[in-house]
GUDRENMAR-93179 format. One record per atom (N, C-alpha, C, O): atom name; x, y negated, z; residue in three letters. Coordinates in Angstrom, 1 decimal. Layout:
N
+----+--------+--------+--------+-----+
!  a !     xx !     yy !     zz !   r !
+----+--------+--------+--------+-----+
! CA !      X !      Y !      Z ! ALA !
...
+----+--------+--------+--------+-----+
This chain:
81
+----+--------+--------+--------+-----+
!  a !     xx !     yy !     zz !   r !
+----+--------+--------+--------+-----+
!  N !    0.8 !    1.2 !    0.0 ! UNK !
! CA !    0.0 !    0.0 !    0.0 ! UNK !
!  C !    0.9 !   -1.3 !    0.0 ! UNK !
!  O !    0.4 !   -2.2 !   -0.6 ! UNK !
!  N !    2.2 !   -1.5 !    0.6 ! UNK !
! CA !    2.8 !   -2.6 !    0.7 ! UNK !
!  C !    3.3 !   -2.6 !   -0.8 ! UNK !
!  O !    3.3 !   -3.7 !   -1.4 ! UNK !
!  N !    3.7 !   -1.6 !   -1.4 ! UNK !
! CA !    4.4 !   -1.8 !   -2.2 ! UNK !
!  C !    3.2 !   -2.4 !   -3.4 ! UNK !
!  O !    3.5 !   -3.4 !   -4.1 ! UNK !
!  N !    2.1 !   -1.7 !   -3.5 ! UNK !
! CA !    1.2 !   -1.8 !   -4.3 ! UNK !
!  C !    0.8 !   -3.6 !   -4.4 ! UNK !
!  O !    0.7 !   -4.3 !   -5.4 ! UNK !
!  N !    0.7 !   -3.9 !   -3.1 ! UNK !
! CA !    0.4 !   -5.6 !   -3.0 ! UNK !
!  C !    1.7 !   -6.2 !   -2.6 ! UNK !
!  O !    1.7 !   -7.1 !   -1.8 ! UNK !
!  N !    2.6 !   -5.8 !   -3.2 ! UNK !
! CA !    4.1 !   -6.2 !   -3.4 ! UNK !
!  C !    4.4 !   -7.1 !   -1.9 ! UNK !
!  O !    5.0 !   -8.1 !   -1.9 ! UNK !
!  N !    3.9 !   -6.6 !   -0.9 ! UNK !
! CA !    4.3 !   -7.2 !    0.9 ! UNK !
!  C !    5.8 !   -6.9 !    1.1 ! UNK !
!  O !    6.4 !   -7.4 !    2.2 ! UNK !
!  N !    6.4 !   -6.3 !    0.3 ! UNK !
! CA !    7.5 !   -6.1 !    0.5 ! UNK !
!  C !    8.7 !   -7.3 !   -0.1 ! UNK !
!  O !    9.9 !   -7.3 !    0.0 ! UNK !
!  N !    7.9 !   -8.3 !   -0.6 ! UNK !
! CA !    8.8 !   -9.2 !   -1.3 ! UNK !
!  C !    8.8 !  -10.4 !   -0.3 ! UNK !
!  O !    8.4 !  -10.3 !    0.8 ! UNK !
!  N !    9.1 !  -11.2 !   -0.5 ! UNK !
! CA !    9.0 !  -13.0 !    0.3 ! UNK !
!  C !    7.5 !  -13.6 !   -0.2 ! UNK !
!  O !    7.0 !  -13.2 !   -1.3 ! UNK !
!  N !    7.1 !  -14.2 !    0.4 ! UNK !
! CA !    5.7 !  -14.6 !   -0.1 ! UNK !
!  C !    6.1 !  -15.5 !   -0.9 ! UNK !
!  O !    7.1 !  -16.2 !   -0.7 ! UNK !
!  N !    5.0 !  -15.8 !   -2.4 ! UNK !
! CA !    5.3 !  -17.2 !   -3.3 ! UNK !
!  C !    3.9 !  -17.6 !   -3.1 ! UNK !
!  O !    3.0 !  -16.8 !   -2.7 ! UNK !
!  N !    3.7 !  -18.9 !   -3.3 ! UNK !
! CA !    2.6 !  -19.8 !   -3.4 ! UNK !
!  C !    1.9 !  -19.4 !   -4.8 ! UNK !
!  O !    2.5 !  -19.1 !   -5.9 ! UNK !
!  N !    1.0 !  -19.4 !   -4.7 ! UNK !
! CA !    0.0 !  -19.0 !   -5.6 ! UNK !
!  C !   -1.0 !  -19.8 !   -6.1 ! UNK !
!  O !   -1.5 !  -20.3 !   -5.1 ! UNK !
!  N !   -1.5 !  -20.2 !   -6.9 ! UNK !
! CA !   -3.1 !  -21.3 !   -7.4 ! UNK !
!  C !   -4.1 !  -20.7 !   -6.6 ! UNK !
!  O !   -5.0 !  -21.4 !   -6.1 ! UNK !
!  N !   -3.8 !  -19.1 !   -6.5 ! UNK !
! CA !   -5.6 !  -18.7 !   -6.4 ! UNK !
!  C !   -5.3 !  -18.5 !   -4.6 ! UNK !
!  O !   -6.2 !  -18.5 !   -3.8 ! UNK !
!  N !   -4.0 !  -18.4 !   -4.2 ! UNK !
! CA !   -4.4 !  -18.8 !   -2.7 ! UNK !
!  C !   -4.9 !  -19.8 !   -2.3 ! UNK !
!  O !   -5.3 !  -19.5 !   -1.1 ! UNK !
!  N !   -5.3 !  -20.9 !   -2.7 ! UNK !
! CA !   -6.0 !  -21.9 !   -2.7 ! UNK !
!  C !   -7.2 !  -21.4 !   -3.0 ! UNK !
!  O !   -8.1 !  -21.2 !   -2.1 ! UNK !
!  N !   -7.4 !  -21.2 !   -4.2 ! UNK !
! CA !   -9.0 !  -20.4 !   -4.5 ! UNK !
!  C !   -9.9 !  -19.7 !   -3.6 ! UNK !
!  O !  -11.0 !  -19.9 !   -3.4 ! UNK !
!  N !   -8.9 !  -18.6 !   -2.7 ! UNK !
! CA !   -9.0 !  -17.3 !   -1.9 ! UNK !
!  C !   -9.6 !  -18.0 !   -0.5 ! UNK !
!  O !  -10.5 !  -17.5 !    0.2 ! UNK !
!  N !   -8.9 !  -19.3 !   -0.3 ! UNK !
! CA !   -9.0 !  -19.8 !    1.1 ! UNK !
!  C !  -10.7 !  -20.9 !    0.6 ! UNK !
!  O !  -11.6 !  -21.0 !    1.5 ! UNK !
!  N !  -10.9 !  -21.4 !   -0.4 ! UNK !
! CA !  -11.8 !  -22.3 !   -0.7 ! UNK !
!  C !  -12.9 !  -21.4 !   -1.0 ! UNK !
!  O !  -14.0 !  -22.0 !   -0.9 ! UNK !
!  N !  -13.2 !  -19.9 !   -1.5 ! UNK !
! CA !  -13.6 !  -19.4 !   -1.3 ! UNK !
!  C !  -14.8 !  -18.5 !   -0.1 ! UNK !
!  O !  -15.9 !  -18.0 !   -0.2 ! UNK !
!  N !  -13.7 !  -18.5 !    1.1 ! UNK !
! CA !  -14.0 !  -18.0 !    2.3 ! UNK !
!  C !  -14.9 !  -19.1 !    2.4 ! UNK !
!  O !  -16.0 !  -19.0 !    2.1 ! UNK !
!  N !  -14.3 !  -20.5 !    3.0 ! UNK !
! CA !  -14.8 !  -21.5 !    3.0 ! UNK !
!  C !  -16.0 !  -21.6 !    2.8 ! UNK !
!  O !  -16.7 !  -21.9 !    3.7 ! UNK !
!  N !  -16.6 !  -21.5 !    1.5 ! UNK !
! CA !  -17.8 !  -21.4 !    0.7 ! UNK !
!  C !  -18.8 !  -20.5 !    1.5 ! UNK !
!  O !  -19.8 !  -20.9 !    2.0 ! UNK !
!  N !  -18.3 !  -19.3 !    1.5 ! UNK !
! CA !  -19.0 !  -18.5 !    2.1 ! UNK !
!  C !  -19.5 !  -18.4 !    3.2 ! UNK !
!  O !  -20.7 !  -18.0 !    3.3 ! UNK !
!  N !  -18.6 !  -18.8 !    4.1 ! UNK !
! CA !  -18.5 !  -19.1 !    5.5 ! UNK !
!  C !  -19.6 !  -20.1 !    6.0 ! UNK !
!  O !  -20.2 !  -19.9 !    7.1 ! UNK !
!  N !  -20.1 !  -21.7 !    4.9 ! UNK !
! CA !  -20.9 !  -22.6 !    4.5 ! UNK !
!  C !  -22.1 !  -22.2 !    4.1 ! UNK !
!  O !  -23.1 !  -22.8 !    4.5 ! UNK !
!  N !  -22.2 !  -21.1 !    3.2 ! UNK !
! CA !  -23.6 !  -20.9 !    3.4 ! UNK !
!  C !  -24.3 !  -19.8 !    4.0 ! UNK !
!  O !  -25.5 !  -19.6 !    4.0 ! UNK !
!  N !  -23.3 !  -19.2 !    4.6 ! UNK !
! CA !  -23.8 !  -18.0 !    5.8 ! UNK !
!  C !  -24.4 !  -18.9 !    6.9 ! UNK !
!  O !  -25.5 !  -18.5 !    7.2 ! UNK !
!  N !  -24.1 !  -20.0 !    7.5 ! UNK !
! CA !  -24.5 !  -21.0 !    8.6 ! UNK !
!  C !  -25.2 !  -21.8 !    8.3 ! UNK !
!  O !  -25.9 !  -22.2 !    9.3 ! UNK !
!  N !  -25.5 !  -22.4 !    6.9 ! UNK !
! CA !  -26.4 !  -23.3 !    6.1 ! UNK !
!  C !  -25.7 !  -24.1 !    6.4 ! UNK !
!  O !  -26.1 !  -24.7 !    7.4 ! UNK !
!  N !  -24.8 !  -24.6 !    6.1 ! UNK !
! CA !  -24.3 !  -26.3 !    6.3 ! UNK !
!  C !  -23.7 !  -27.0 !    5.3 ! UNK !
!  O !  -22.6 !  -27.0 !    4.7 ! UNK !
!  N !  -25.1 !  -27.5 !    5.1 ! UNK !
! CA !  -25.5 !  -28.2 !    3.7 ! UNK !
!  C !  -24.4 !  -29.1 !    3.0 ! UNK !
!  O !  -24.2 !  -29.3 !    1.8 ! UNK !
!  N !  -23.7 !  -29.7 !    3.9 ! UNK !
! CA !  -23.1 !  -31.0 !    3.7 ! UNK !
!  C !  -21.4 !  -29.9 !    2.7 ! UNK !
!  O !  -20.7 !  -30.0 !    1.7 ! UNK !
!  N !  -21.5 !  -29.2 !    3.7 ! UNK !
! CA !  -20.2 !  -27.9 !    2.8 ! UNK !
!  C !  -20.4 !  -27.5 !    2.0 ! UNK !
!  O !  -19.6 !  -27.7 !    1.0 ! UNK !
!  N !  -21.7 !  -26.6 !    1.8 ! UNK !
! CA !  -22.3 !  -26.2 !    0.2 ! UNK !
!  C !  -22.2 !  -27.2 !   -0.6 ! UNK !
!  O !  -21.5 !  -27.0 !   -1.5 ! UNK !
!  N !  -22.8 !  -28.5 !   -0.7 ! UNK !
! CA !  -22.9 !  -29.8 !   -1.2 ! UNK !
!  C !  -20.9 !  -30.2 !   -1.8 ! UNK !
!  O !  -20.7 !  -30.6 !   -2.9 ! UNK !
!  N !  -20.2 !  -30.0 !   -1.2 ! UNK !
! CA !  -19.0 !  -30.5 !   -1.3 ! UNK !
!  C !  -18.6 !  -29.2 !   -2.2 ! UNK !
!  O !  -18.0 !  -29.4 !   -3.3 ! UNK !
!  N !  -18.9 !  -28.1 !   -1.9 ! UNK !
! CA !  -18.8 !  -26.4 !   -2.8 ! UNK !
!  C !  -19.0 !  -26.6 !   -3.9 ! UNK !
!  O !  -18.3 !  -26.2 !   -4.7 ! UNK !
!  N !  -20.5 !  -27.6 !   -4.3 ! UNK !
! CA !  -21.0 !  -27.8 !   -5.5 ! UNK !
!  C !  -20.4 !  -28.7 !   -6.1 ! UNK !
!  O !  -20.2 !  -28.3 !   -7.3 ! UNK !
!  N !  -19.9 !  -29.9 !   -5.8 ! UNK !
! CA !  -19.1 !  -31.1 !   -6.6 ! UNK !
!  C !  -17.8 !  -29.8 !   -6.8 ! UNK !
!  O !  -17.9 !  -29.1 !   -7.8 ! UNK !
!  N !  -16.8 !  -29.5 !   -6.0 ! UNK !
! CA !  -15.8 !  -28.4 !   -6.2 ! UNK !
!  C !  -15.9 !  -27.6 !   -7.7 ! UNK !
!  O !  -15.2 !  -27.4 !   -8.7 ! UNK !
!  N !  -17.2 !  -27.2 !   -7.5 ! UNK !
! CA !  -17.3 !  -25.8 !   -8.5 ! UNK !
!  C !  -17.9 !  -26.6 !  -10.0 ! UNK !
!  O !  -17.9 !  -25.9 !  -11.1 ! UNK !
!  N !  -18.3 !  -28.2 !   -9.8 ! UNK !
! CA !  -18.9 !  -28.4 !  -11.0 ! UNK !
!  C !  -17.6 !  -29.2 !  -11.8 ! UNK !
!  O !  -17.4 !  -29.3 !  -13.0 ! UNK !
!  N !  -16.7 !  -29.7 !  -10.7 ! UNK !
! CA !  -15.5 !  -30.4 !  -11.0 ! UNK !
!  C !  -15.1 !  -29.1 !  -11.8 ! UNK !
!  O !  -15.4 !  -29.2 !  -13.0 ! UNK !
!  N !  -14.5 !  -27.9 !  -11.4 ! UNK !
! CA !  -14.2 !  -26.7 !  -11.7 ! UNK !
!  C !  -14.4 !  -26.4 !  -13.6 ! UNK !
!  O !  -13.7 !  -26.1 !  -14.5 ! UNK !
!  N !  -15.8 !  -26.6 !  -13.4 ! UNK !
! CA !  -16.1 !  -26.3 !  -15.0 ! UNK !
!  C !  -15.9 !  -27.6 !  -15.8 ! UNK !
!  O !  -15.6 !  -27.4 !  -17.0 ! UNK !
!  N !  -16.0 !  -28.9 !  -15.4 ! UNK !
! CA !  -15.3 !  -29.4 !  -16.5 ! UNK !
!  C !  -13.6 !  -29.0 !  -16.8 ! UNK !
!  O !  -12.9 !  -28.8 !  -17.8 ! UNK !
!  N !  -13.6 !  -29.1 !  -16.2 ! UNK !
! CA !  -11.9 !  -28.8 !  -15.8 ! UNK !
!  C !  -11.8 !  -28.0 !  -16.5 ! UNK !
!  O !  -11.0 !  -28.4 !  -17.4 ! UNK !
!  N !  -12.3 !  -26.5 !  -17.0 ! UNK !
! CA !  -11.8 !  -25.2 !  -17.3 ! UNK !
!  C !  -12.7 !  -25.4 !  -19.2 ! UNK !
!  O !  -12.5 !  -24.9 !  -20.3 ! UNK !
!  N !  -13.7 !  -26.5 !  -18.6 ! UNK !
! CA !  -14.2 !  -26.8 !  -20.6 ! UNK !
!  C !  -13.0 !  -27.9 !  -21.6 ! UNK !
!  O !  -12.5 !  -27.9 !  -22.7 ! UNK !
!  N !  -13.1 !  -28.6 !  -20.6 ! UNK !
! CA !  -12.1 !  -29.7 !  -21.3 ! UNK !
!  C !  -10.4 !  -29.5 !  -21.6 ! UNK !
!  O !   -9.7 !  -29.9 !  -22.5 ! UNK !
!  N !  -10.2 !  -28.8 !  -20.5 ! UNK !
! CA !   -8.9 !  -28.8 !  -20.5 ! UNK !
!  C !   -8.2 !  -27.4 !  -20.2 ! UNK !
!  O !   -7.3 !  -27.1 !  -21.0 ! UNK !
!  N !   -8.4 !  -26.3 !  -19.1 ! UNK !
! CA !   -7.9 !  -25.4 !  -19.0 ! UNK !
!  C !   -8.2 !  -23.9 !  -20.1 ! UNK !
!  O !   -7.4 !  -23.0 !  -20.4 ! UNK !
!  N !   -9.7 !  -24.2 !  -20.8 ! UNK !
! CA !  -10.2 !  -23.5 !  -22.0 ! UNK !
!  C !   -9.8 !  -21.8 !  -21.5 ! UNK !
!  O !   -9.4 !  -20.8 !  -22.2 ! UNK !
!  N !  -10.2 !  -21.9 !  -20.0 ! UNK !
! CA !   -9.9 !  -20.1 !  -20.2 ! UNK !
!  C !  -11.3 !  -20.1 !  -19.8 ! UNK !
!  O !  -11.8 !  -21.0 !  -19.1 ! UNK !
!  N !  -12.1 !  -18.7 !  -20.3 ! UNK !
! CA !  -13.4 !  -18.4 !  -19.9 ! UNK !
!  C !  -13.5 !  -17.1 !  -18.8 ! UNK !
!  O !  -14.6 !  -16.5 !  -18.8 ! UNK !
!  N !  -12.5 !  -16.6 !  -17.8 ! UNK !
! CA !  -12.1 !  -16.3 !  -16.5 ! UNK !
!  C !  -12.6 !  -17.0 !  -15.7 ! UNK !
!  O !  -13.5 !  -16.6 !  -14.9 ! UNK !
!  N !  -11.9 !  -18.7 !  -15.8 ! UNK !
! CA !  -12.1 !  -19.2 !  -14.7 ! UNK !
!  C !  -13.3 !  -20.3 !  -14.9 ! UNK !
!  O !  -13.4 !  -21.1 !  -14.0 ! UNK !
!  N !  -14.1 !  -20.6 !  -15.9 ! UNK !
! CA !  -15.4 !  -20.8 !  -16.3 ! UNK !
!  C !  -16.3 !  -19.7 !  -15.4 ! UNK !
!  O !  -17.0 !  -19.9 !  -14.4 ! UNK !
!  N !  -16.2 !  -18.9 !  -15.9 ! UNK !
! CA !  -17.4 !  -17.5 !  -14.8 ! UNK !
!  C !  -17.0 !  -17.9 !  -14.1 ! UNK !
!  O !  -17.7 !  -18.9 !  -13.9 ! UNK !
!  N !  -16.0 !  -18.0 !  -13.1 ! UNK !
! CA !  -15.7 !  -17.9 !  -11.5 ! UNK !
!  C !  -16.8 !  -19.7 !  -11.2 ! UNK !
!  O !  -17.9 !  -19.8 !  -10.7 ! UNK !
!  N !  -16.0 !  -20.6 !  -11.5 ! UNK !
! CA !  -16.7 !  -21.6 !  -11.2 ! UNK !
!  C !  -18.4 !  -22.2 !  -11.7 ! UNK !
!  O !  -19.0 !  -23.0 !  -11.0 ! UNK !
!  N !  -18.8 !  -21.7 !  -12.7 ! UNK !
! CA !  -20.1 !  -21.3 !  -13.2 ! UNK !
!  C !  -21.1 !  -20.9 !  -12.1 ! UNK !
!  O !  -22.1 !  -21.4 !  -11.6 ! UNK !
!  N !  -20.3 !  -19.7 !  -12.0 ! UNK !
! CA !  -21.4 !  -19.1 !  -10.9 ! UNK !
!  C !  -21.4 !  -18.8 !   -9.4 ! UNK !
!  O !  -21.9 !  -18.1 !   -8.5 ! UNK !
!  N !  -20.2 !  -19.9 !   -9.5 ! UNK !
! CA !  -20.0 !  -20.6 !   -7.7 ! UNK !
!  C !  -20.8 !  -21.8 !   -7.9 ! UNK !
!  O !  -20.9 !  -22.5 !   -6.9 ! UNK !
!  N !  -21.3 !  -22.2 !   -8.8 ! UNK !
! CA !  -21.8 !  -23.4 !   -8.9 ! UNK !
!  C !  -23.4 !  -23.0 !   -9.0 ! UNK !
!  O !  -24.3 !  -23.7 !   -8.5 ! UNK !
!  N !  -23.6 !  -21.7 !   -9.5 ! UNK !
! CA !  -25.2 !  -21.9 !   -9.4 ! UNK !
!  C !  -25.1 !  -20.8 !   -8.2 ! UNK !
!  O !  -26.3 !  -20.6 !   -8.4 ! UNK !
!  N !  -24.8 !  -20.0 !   -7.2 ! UNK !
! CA !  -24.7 !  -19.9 !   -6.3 ! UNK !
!  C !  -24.9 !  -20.7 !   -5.1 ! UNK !
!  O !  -25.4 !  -20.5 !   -4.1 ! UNK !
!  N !  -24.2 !  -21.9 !   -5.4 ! UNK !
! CA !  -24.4 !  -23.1 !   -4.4 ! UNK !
!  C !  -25.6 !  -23.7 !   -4.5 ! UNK !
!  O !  -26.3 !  -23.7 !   -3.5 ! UNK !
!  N !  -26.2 !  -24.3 !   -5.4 ! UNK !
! CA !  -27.0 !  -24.4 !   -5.9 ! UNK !
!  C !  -28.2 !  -23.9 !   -5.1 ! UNK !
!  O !  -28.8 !  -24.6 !   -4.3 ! UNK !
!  N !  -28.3 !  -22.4 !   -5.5 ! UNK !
! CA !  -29.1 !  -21.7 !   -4.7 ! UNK !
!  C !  -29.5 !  -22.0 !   -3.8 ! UNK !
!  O !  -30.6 !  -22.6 !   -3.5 ! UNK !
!  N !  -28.4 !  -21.7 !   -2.8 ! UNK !
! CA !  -27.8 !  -21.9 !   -1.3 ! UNK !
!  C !  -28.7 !  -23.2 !   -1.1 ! UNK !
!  O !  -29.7 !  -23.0 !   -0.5 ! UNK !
!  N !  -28.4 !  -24.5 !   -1.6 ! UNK !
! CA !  -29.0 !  -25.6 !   -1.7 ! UNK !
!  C !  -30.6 !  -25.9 !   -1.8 ! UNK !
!  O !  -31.1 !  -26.9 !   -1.3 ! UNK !
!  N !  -31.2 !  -24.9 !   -2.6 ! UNK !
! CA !  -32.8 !  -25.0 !   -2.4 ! UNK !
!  C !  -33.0 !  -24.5 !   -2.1 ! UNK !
!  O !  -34.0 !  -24.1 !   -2.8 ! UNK !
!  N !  -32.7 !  -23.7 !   -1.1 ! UNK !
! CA !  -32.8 !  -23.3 !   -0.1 ! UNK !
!  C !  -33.9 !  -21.4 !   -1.1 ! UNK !
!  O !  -35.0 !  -20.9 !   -1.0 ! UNK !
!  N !  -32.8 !  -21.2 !   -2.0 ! UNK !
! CA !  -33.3 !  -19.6 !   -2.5 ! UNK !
!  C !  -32.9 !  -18.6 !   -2.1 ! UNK !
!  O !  -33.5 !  -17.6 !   -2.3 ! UNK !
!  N !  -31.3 !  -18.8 !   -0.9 ! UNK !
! CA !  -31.2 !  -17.4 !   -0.5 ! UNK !
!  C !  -32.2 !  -17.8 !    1.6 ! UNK !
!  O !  -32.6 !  -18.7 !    2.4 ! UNK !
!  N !  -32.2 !  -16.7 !    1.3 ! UNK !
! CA !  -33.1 !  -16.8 !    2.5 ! UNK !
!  C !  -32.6 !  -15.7 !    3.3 ! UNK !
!  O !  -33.1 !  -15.5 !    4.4 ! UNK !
+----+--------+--------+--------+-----+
């Protein structure tokens, strides 16, 4: 297992470590309902898709932010219950 998730090396900084931690976050926000987080999730994830139409052009991280965005969304009218 170490070897498989390469724990065996020095740690490097990563993009999606950021992702991974903003992620939880999200989650964490709308498991508690706190609106003002999910709300901040949503500007995040809609920033996200311009970002990934205008300029980054991969359709990976389009789905990821897409549907963190209508996810939040949700969250927000109050659809998951």
């Amino acid at each position: 297992m170490k070897k498989f998730f390469k724990l065996d090396k020095p740690y490097e900084f990563d993009i999606n470590d950021i992702r991974a931690i903003l992620s939880i976050i999200n989650l964490w926000s709308i498991v508690v309902k706190n609106n003002i987080m999910i709300f901040v999730c949503v500007l995040l994830a809609a920033f996200g898709v311009i970002n990934d139409v205008a300029f980054n052009r991969r359709i990976n991280g389009l789905v990821i932010h897409f549907s963190s965005l209508l996810i939040n969304i949700v969250a927000l009218t109050g659809g998951l219950h």
